[in-house]
Structures are given as C-alpha cells and as structure tokens.
RODO-2510 file (C-alpha; in nm, 4 decimals, decimal comma):
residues 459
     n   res          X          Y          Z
     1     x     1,8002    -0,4326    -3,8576
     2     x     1,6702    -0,7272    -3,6595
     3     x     1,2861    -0,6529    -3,4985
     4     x     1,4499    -0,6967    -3,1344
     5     x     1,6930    -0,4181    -3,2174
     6     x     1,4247    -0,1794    -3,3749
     7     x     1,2497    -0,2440    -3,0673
     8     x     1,5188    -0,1605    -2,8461
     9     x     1,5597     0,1919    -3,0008
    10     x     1,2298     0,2821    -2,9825
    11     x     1,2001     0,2242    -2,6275
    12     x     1,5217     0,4036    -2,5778
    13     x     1,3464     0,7298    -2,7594
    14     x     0,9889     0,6487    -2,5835
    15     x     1,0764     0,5990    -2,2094
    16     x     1,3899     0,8224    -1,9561
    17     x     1,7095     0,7028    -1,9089
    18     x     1,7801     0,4412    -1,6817
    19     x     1,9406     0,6841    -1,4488
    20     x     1,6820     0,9039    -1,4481
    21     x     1,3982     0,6266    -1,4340
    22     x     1,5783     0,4612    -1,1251
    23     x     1,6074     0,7857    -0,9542
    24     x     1,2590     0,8704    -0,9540
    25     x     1,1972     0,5115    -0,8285
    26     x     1,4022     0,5757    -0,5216
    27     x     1,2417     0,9430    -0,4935
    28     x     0,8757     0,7828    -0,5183
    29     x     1,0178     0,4953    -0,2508
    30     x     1,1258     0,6736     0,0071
    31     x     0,8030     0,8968     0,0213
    32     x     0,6171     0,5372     0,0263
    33     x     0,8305     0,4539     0,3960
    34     x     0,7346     0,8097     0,5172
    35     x     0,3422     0,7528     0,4265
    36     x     0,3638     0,4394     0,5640
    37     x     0,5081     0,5354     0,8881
    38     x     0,3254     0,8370     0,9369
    39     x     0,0118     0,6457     0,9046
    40     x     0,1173     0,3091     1,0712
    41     x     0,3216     0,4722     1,3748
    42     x    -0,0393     0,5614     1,5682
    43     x    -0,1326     0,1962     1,6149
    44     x     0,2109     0,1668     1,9120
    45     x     0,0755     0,4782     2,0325
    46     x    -0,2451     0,3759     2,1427
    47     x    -0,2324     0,3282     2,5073
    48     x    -0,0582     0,6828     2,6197
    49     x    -0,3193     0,8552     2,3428
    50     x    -0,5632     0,7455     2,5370
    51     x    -0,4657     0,8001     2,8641
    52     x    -0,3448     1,1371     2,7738
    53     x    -0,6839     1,2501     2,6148
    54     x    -0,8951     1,0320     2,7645
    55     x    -1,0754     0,8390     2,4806
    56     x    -1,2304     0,4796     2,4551
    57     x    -1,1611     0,1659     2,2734
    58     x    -1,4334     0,2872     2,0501
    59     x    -1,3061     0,6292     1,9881
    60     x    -0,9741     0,4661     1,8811
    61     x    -1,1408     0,2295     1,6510
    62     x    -1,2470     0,5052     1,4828
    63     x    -0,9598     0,7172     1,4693
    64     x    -0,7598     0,4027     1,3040
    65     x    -0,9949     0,3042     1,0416
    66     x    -1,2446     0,5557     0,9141
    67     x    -1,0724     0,8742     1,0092
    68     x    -0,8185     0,7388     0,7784
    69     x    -1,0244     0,5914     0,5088
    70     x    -1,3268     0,8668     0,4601
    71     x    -1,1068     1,1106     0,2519
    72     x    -0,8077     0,8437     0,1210
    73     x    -1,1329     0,6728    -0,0549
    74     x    -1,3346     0,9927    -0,1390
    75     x    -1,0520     1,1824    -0,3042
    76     x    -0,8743     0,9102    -0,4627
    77     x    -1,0982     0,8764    -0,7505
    78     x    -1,0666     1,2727    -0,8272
    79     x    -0,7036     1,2554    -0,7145
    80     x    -0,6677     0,9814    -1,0171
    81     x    -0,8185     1,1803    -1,2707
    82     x    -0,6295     1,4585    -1,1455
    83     x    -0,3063     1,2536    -1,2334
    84     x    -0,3750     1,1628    -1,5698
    85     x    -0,3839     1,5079    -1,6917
    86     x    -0,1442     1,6982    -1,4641
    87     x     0,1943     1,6935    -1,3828
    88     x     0,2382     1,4223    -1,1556
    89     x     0,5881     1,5266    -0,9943
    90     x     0,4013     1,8223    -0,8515
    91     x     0,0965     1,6827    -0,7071
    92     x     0,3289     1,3968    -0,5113
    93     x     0,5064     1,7231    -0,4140
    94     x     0,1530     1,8637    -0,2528
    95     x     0,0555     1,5368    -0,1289
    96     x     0,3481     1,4222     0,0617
    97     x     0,3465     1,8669     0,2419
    98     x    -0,0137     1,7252     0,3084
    99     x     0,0517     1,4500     0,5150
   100     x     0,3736     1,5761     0,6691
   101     x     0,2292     1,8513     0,8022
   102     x    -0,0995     1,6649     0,9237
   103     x     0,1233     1,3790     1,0647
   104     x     0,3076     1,6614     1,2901
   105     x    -0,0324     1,8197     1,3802
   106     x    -0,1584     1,5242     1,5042
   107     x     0,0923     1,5382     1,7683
   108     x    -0,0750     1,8660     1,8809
   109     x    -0,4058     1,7275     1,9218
   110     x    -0,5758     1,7955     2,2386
   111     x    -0,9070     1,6017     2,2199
   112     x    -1,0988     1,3491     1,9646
   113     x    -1,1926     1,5306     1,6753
   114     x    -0,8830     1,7567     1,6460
   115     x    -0,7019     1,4005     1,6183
   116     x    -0,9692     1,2619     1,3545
   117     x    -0,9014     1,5138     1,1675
   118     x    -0,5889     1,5290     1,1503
   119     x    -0,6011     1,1650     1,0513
   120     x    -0,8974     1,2405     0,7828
   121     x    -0,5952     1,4920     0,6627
   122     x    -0,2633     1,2327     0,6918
   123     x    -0,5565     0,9912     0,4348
   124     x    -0,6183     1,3045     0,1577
   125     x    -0,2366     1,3596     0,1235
   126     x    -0,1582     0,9634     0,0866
   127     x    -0,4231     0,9242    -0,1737
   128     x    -0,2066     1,1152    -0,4430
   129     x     0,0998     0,9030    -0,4143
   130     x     0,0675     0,5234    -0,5147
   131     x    -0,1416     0,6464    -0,8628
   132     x     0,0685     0,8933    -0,9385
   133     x     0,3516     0,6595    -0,8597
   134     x     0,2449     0,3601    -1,0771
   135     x     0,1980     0,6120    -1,3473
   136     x     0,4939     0,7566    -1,4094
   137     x     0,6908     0,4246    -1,3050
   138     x     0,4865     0,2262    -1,5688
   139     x     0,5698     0,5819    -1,7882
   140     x     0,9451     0,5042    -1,7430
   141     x     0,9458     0,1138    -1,7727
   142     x     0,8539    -0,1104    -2,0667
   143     x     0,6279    -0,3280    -1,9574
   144     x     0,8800    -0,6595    -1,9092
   145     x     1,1143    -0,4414    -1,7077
   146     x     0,8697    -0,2874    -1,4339
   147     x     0,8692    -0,6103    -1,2258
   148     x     1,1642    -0,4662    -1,0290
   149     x     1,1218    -0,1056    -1,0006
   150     x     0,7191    -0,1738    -0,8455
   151     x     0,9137    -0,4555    -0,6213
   152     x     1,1094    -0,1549    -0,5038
   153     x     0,8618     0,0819    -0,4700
   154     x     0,6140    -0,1684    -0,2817
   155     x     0,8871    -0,2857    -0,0775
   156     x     0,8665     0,0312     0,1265
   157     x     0,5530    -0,1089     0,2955
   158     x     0,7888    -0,3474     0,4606
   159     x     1,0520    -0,1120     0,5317
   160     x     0,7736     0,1662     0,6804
   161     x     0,6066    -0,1202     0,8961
   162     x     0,9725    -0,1911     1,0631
   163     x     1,0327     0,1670     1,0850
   164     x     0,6924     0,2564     1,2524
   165     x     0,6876    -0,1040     1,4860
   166     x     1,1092     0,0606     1,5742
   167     x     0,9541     0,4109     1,6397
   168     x     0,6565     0,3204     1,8333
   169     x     0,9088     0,0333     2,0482
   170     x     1,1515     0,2956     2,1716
   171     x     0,9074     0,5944     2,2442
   172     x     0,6984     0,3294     2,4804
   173     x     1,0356     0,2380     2,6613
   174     x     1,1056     0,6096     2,6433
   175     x     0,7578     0,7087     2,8154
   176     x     0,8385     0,4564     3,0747
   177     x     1,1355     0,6987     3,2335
   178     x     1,0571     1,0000     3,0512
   179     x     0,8427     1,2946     3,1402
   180     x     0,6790     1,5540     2,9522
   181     x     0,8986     1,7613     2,6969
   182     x     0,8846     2,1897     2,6294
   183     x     0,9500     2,2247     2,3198
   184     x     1,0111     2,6275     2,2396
   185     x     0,6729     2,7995     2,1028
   186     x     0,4826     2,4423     2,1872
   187     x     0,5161     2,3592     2,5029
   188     x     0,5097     2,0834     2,7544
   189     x     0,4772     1,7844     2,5141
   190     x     0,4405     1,3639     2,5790
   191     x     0,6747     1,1271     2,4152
   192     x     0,3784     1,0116     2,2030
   193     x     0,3189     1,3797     2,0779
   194     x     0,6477     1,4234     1,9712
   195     x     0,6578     1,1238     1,7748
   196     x     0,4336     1,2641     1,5394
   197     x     0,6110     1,5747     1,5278
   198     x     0,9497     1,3688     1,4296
   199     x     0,8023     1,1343     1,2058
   200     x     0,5916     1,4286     1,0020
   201     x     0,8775     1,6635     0,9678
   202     x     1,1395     1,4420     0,7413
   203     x     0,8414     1,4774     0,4675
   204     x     0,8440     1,8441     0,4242
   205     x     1,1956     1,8457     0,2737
   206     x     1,0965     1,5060     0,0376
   207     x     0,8297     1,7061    -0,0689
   208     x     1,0487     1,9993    -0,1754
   209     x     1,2520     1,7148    -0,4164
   210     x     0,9857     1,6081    -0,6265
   211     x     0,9497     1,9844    -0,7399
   212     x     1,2563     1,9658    -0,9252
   213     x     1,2275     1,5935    -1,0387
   214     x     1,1214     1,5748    -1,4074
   215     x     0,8482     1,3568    -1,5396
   216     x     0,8262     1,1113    -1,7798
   217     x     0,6130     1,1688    -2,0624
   218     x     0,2874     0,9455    -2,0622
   219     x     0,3174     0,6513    -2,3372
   220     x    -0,0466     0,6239    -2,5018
   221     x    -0,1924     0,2983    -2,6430
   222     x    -0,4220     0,3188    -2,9209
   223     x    -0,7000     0,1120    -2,7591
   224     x    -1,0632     0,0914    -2,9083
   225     x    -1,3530     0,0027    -2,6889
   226     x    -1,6314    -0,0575    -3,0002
   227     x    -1,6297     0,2289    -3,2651
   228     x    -1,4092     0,4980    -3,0208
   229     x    -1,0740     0,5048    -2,9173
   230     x    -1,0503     0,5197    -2,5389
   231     x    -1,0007     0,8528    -2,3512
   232     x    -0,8936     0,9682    -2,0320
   233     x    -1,2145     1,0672    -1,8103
   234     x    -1,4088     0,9724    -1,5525
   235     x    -1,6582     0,7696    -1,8055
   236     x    -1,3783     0,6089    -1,9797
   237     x    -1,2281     0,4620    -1,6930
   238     x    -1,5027     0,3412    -1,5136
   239     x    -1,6577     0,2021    -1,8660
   240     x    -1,3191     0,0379    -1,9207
   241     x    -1,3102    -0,1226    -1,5552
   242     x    -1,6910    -0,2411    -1,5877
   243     x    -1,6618    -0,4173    -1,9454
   244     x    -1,4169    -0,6047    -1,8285
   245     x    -1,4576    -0,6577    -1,4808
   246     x    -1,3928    -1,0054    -1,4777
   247     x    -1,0331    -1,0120    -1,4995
   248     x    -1,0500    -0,6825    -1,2721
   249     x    -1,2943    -0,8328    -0,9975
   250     x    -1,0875    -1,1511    -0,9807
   251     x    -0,7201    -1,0623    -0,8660
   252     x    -0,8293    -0,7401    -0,7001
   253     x    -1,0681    -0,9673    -0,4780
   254     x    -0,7013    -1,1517    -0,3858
   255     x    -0,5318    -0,8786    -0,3087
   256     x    -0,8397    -0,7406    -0,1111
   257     x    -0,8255    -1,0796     0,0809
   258     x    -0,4567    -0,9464     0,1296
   259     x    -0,5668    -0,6115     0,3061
   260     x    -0,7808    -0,7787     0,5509
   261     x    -0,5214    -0,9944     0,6932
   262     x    -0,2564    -0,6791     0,6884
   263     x    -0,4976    -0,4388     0,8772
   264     x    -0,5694    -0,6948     1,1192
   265     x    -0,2535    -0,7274     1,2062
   266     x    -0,3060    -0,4010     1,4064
   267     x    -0,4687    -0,6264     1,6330
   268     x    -0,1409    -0,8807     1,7067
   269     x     0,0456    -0,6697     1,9684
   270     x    -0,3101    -0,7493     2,1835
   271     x    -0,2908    -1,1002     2,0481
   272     x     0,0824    -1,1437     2,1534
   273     x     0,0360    -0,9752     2,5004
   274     x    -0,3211    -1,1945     2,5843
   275     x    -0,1947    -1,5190     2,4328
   276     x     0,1652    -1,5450     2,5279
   277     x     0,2309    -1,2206     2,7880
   278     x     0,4312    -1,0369     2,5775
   279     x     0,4739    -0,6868     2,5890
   280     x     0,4180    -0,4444     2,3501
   281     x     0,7198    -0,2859     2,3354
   282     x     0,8690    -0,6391     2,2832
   283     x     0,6481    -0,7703     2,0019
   284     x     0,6904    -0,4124     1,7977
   285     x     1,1430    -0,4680     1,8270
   286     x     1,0983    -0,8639     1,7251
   287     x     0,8204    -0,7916     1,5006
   288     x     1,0273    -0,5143     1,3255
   289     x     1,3252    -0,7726     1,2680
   290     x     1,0593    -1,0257     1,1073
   291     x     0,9071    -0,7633     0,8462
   292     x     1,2710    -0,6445     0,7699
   293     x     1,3623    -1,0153     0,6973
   294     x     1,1105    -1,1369     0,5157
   295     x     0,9417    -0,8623     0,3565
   296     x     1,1421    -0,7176     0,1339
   297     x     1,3654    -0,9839     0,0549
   298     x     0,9852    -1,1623    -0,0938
   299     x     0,8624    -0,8556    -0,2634
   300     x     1,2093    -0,7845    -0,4878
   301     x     1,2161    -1,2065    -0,5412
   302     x     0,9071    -1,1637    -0,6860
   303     x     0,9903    -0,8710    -0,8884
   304     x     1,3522    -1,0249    -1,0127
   305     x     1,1276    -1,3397    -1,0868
   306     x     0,8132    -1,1272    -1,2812
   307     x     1,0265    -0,9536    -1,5153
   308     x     1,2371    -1,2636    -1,5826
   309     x     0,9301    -1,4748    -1,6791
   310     x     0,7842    -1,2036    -1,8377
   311     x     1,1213    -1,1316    -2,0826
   312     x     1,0853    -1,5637    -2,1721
   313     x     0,7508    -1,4790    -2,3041
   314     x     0,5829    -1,5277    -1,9887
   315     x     0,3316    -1,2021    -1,9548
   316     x     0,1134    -1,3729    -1,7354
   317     x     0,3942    -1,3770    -1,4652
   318     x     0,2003    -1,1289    -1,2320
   319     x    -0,1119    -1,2741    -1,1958
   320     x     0,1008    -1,6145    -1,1335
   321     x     0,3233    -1,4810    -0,8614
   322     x     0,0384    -1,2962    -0,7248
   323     x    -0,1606    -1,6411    -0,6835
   324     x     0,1352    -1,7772    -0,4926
   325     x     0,1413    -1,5111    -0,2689
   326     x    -0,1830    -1,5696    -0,1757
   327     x    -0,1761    -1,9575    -0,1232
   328     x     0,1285    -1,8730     0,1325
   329     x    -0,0671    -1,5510     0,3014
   330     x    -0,3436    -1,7454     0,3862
   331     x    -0,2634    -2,0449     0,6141
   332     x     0,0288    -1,8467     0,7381
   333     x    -0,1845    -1,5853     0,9385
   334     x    -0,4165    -1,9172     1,0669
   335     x    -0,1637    -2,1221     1,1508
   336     x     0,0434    -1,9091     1,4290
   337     x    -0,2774    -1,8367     1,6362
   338     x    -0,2433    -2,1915     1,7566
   339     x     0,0963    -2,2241     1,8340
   340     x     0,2508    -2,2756     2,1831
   341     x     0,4956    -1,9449     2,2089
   342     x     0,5050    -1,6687     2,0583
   343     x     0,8209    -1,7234     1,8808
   344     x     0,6868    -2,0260     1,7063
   345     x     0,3830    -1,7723     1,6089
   346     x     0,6643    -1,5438     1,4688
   347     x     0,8112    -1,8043     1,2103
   348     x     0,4992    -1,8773     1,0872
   349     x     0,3917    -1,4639     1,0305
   350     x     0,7592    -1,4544     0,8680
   351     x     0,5957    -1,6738     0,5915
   352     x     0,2667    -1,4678     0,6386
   353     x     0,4675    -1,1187     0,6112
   354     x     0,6693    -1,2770     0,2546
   355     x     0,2958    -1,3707     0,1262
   356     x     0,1450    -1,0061     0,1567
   357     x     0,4456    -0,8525     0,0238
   358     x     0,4223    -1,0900    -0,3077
   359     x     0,0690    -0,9606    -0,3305
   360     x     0,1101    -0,6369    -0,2383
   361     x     0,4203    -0,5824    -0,5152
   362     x     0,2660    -0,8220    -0,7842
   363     x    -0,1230    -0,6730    -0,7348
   364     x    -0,0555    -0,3658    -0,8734
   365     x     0,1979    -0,5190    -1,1098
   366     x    -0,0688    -0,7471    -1,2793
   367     x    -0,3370    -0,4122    -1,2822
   368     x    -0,0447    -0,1919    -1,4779
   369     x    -0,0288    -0,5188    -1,7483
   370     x    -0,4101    -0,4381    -1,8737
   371     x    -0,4700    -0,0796    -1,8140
   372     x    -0,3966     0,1867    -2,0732
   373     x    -0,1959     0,4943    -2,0064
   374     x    -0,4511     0,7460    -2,1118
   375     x    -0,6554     0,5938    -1,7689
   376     x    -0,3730     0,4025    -1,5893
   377     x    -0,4129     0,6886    -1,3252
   378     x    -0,7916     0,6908    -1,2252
   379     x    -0,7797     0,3288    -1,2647
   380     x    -0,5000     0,2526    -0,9887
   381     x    -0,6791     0,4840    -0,7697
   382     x    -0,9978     0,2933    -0,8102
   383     x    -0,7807    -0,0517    -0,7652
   384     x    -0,5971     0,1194    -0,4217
   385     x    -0,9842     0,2411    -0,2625
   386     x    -1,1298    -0,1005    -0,3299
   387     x    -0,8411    -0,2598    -0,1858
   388     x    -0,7942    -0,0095     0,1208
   389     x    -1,1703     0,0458     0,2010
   390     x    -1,2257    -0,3625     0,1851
   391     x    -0,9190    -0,3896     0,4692
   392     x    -0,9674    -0,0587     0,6790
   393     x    -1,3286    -0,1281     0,7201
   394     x    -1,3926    -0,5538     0,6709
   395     x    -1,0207    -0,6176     0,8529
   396     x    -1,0046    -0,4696     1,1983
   397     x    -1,4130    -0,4368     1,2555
   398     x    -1,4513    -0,8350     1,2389
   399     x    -1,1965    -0,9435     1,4042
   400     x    -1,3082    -0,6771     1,6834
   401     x    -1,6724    -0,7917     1,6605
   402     x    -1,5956    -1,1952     1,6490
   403     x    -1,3693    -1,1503     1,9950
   404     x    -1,6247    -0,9639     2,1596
   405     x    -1,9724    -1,1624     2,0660
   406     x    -1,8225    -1,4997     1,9641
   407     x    -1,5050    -1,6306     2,0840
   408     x    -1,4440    -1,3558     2,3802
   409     x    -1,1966    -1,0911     2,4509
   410     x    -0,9864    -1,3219     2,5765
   411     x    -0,9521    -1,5204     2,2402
   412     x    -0,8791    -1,2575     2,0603
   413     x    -0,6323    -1,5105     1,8545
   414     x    -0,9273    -1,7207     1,7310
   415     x    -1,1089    -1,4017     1,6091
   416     x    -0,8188    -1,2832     1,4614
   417     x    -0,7642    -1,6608     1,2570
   418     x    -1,1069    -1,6654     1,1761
   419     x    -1,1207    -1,3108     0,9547
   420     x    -0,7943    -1,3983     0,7639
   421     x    -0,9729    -1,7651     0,6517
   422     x    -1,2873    -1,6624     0,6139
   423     x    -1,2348    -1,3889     0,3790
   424     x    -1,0175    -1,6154     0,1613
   425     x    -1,2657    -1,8524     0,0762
   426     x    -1,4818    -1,6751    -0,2427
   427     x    -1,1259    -1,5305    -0,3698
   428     x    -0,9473    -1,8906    -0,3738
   429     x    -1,2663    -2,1031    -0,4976
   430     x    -1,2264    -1,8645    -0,8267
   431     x    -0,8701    -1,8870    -0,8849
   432     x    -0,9499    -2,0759    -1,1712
   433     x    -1,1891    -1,8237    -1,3408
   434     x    -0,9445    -1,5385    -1,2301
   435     x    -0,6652    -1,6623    -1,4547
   436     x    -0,8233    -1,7113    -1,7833
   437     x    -1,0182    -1,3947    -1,7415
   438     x    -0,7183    -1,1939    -1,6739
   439     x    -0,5043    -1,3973    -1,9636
   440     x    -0,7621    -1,2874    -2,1975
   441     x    -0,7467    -0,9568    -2,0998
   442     x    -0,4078    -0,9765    -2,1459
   443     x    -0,3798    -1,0507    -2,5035
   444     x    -0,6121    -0,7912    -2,5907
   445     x    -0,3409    -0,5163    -2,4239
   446     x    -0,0551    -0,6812    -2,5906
   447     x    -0,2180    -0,6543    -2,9121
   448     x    -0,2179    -0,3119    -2,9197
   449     x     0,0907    -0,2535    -2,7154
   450     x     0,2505    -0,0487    -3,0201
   451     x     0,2909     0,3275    -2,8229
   452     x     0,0864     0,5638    -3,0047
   453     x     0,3456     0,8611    -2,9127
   454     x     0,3784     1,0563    -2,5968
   455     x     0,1652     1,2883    -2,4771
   456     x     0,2596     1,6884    -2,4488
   457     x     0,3650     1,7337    -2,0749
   458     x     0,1253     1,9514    -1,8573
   459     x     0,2079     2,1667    -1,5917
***
C-alpha cells in the first residue's frame, strides 16, 4: 500500500464525512450572515435612532464601537477556553439565542444605555462563534483541504455586509412614507425598531439547528514545547502564542491593518453624501451590489487557490495569498477618496472590498496552519480580539478625530485615506520578516502533523 493511500484512509477514519463536514460548514455560514447583519445593520440606522431617542454624534460613537467591543473582547478569551473542552455545537447554539434575542431587544430600546446594552449583549453572543467555528471546521478538514470550507465560511462577511447595506436601504426609503407600526403586545413601533426585531428573530430557529448537529471529534497533535507536551489551558495557549510570537505578531498585524480599513468604512455613507451628494439610501443599494460582486467571488478564489497550492506542496499558500490581499487592500481604500464621482470611487472599493475578503478568509486560514488542536480554540479567540479591538477602537476613532482637528468635517474623505495608509506602513515594511518567521513556524507544525488520536467528545 502506497504512503498516499495509507494516508488517505487514515484521514477517512480521523475526520466526518464529506457530507457531514460540508453541512456543518453551511450551518456555521449562515449563522456568520446573521451575526454579521445583526451587528452591521445599526450603522444605516443611525439618523432615525437618533432622532427618535435623542442622542449625539458622541453617544453613537459609542454605541458602535465600544458597546460592541467591551464584552466581544472580554469574553472571548474565556469563551475560547470554553471551546476547547466543551461541546462546541452547543455553545454556537447559546451564542447565536444570545445575539438573536439581544439584536430584537435592541429594537425596544427607549434611551442610551438600554441600547448599549443591548449592543454590549449582541458582542457576548458573537464572541462564541468564529472559535468555535474554526475549530470544528479545522476538526473536519485536513489541513490542505480547509482552504475552501474557511473561504465559505468567511465569505459570509460579504454576504452579511450586502444583506445589512439591503436592509438598512429599504427601511430608510420605508421611513420616508411610513409611520409608526403597533405591533400586538409591543406597541406603536418605528421602521428602525422593527428592523431589529426582523433581523434578530431568523436566529432563534438557527440556533435550535446546531442542537442537533453533531461534532467532530478534536484531532490532537503531539506537540512538545521543551520537556512537556502541550496542553489545553489558559497558560498553554498564551505560552504557545508568546514563544513564538514572531510569526503570530507578523500576519495578525496585516490582518489588523485589514480591520481598520473595514470599520472605517462605517464612515463612507458620510463620505459619499459630503463628497459627491449622494444619499444614503443610494450608497447602501450600490454599495450592496459592489460587496456582492466582489467579495465573495475574492474570498472562495482565494480559497480554491490556497488549497490548490497547498496540495502541490505549497503550505505556505496562506500567508502568500494573505500578503496579496493586503498589497491590493491598501491603495484601494486611498485611491477612491480622490476620485471625481462617486462611481469612479466605487470601482476602486470593488478592488478594496476583494482585498479584505482575501485577508479576512486567508488570516485565519494561515493562524489554523500553526496552532495545535488541543489550543486551536483559545488561540483563534485571542487572534479574533486582537484583530477586532485594533479595528473597533484604532478604525472609526481616527478617522473621526483627523476630520474634526486636522483636515475638517468637511474632508472627511482625506481623514478617512489617511487611517487606511497610515496604519499600513509598520505591517508592510515587515513583510519580509513576517514570511520567514511564519515559514519556520510552519515546518515545526508539519513535523509533527501525525494526529495523536481524537479526543473523547464532551458534552
């Protein structure tokens, strides 16, 4: 029996069938587009939020960024640790009730801090999903067949963005000619209140699904860090992450370059309407078509093209695809801030849009090809709250800052231009450094790639 045939077999007894592995990729997907829209669709909502309960600029700054980010940061660490251990089917089960039901009570806010919460709530039910997701997908994948299924799953970014920018479009053309709703047993409710209620309520029957979904069982490398085998805690995976935190620092500070730019974007229906008098409701229907056409179409390219390098031999094909990503992201959301309509802007953010979806499938991609299973969990959590807090906080704050000290409000464009670059510098001078300290890394995984069994499933 040839060594390619022996290895065949074995992965046929170590990982799910295809049928079932694709399944679960689909399940895991389409909670990705609800947690996406649920926590997107508030950024076309802004103007009749505030008019409605009377808040500030300031108030909604806060409400965006770290009403969101306080508890999806805090708990993902726990949340991770949480994963590696438990069944994983269940907790996406709890976290995607969490956020449904916060998303829909966020359309019965009636002041500030009923709304922040809310949103702190919407952030502690999201943080269970991408590391439990990345787990059991990298659980029911060998490792040169996962490029596709994480294309897949990351594609939903794309397809929640369109959803949310389609959403938020209509109910502001609705709002225009519509007047308050009564609902039975709630009341008289605004279009902008019952958008949360619609988009929150499709997630309570997802999250009855993944009860009956059945879990992979956890492969388990034999990896030694001096005299001990690695375990699964706390200490293990933060000791892991810090000994070798130059392959870790470098491509997570890319795709943190990444989250900048994305979060930002929050501030291009402004840009479009002061720049080019669009409206609102106008950029969220084109802008919709452009993430639809280019993001998704980029992110499963890139995932067709990973796991075909990465079957010739080519394991590095992650970290490669992600670096192209990045060299497109970057000039792409400078660029259109200087052009003369707003459609030209819109070809170049196409481009722009296909650059953060390379990073955003192959980031997490290249993280799964040198993290062990026994901490793959905690470890993707840590990767998703360095790469959320660095755009919810850095992103939208700088760009707000630079248009109202520097360039002025009404230049919001150049403020917006000037984040994307100047956050890219540090990340592209090390390029360089970033690939040979993640190639190195990289051997060292593949060396002891040999599963060491699966682990007993936990309920």
């Amino acid at each position: 029996m040839s060594s390619d045939t022996a290895k065949s077999g074995a992965q046929t007894q170590l990982y799910p069938s295809s049928s079932s592995a694709w399944f679960l990729v689909a399940m895991l997907t389409a909670a990705y587009v609800l947690s996406y829209v649920d926590r997107s669709i508030i950024g076309l909502l802004i103007e009749p939020i505030k008019a409605d309960l009377n808040l500030t600029d300031e108030d909604i700054g806060y409400i965006l960024g770290p009403a969101f980010a306080i508890i999806y940061v805090g708990a993902g660490l726990p949340l991770g640790w949480l994963v590696d251990r438990k069944r994983r089917t269940w907790i996406v089960a709890a976290g995607v009730l969490i956020w449904s039901l916060a998303t829909a009570v966020s359309g019965l806010a009636r002041n500030f801090w009923q709304l922040f919460l809310a949103r702190m709530t919407v952030g502690a039910g999201e943080a269970v999903l991408s590391p439990s997701a990345m787990s059991m997908i990298s659980d029911s994948f060998p490792p040169e067949k996962r490029g596709k299924p994480i294309a897949i799953y990351t594609a939903a970014l794309s397809i929640g963005a369109a959803v949310a920018s389609l959403i938020g479009g209509t109910v502001l053309l609705w709002a225009k000619t519509t007047d308050d709703i009564v609902v039975p047993l709630l009341g008289s409710l605004a279009p902008w209140q019952l958008t949360f209620i619609a988009v929150g309520a499709p997630g309570i029957i997802l999250a009855l699904v993944f009860l009956v979904i059945r879990e992979p069982r956890r492969q388990l490398l034999k990896i030694t860090e001096g005299e001990e085998q690695l375990g699964n805690g706390f200490r293990d995976a933060l000791g892991y992450v810090w000994r070798n935190l130059g392959p870790f620092a470098g491509f997570v500070s890319l795709a943190c370059a990444m989250t900048i730019c994305a979060y930002s974007q929050g501030f291009l229906p402004s840009v479009f309407e002061r720049t080019w008098g669009w409206q609102t409701e106008t950029y969220a229907f084109v802008n919709a078509m452009v993430i639809l056409a280019a993001g998704p179409p980029a992110v499963f390219a890139a995932g067709w093209l990973s796991d075909k390098w990465a079957q010739a031999g080519r394991r590095d094909a992650p970290i490669l695809l992600l670096i192209i990503g990045f060299l497109l992201m970057v000039p792409t959301a400078v660029l259109p801030m200087f052009m003369p309509t707003g459609e030209l802007a819109f070809v170049f953010l196409f481009f722009n849009t296909s650059g953060i979806g390379i990073i955003s499938a192959m980031g997490v991609n290249a993280l799964l090809a040198i993290t062990p299973s026994q901490v793959r969990g905690q470890i993707v959590a840590l990767y998703y709250i360095a790469i959320s807090m660095t755009g919810l906080l850095l992103g939208p704050s700088t760009v707000g800052w630079l248009s109202t000290n520097v360039f002025g409000e009404d230049e919001l464009r150049l403020a917006f231009a000037t984040t994307s670059a100047i956050y890219a510098i540090i990340p592209a001078l090390f390029i360089p450094a970033t690939l040979r300290a993640y190639r190195k890394q990289l051997a060292k995984i593949m060396a002891s790639e040999t599963p060491d069994g699966a682990a007993e499933q936990t309920a």
